[in-house]
C-alpha beads as a LAMMPS data file, in Angstrom:
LAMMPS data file: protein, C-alpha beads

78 atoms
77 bonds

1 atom types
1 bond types

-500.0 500.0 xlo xhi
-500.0 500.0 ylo yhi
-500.0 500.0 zlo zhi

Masses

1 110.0

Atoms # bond

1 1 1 -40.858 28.316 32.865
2 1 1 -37.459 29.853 32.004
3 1 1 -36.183 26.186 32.215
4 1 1 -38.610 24.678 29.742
5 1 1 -37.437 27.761 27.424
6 1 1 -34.210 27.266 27.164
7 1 1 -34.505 23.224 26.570
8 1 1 -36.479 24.116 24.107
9 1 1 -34.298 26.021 21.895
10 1 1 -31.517 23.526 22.572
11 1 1 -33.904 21.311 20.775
12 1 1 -34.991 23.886 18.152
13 1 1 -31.362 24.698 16.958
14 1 1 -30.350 22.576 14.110
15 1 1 -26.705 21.566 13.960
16 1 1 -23.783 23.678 11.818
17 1 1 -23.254 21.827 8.986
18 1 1 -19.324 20.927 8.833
19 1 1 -17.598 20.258 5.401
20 1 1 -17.420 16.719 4.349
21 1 1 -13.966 15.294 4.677
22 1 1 -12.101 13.397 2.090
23 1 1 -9.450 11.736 3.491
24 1 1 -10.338 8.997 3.848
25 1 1 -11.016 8.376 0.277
26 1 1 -7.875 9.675 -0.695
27 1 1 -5.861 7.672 2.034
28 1 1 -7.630 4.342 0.279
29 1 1 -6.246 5.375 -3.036
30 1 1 -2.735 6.323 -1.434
31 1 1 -2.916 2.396 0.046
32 1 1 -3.820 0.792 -3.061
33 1 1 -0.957 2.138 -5.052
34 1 1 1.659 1.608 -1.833
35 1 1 0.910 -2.332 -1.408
36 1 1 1.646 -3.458 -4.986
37 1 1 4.807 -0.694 -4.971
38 1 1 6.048 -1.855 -2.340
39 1 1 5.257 -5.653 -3.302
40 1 1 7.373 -4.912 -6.409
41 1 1 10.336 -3.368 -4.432
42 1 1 10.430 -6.538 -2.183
43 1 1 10.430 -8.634 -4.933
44 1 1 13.170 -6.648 -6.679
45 1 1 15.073 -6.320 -3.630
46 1 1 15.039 -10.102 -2.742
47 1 1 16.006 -10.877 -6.691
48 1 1 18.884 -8.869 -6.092
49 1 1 19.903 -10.200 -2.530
50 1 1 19.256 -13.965 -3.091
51 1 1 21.451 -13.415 -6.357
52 1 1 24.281 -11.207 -5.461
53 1 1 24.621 -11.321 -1.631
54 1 1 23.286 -15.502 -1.132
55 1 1 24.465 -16.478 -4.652
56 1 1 27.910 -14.338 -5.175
57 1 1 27.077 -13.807 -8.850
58 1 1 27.232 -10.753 -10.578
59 1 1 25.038 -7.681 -10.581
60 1 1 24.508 -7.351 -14.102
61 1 1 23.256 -10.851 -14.210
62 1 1 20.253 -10.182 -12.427
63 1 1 17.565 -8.146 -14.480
64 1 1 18.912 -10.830 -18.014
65 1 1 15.876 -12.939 -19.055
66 1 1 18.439 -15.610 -19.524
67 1 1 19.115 -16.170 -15.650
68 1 1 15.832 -16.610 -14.390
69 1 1 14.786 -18.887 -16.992
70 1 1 17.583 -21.483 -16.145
71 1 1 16.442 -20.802 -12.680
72 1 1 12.881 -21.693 -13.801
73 1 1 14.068 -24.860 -15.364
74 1 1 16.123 -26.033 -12.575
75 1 1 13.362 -25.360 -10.242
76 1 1 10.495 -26.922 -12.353
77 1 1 12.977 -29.711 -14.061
78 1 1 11.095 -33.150 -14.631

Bonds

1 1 1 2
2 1 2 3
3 1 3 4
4 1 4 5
5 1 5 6
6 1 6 7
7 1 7 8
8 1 8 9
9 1 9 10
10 1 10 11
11 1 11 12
12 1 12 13
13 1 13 14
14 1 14 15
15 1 15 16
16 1 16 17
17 1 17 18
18 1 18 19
19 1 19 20
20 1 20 21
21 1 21 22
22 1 22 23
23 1 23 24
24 1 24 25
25 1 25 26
26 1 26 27
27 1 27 28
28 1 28 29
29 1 29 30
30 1 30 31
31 1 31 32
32 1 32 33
33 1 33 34
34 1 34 35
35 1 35 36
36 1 36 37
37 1 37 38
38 1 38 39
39 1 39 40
40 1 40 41
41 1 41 42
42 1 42 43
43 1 43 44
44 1 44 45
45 1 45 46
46 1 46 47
47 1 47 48
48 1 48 49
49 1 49 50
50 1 50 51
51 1 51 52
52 1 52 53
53 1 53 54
54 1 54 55
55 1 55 56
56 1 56 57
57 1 57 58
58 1 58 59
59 1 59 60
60 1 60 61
61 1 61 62
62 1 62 63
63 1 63 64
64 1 64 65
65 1 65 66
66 1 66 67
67 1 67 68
68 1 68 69
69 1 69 70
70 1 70 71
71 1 71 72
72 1 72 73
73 1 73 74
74 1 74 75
75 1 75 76
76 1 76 77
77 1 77 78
């Protein structure tokens, strides 16, 4: 009888309730903004290697307007 007790209150006892966690809504934000960031500094970072380093031009050459659009026009030239 003692046995049936105690199962019984296992049963009766309802569970703590813990505090809902967030992290893994904030993580998912966190992610969203690193994979276009990080997209960006790739593509920034290749700009300035394939320029420079590949094409041995100058730095200052590769954020003008000027340069990519002859590149766009050599690239897309009928």
């Amino acid at each position: 009888m003692n046995e049936t007790n105690q199962t019984a209150d296992k049963r009766d006892k309802k569970p703590v309730d813990k505090p809902v966690r967030r992290k893994t809504a904030q993580w998912r934000i966190v992610v969203r903004w690193m994979i276009p960031l990080f997209l960006i500094i790739a593509l920034i970072g290749g700009m300035i290697v394939g320029y420079v380093v590949l094409g041995k031009q100058s730095f200052s050459e590769v954020f003008e307007w000027k340069t990519w659009k002859h590149v766009f026009d050599l690239v897309f030239a009928p």
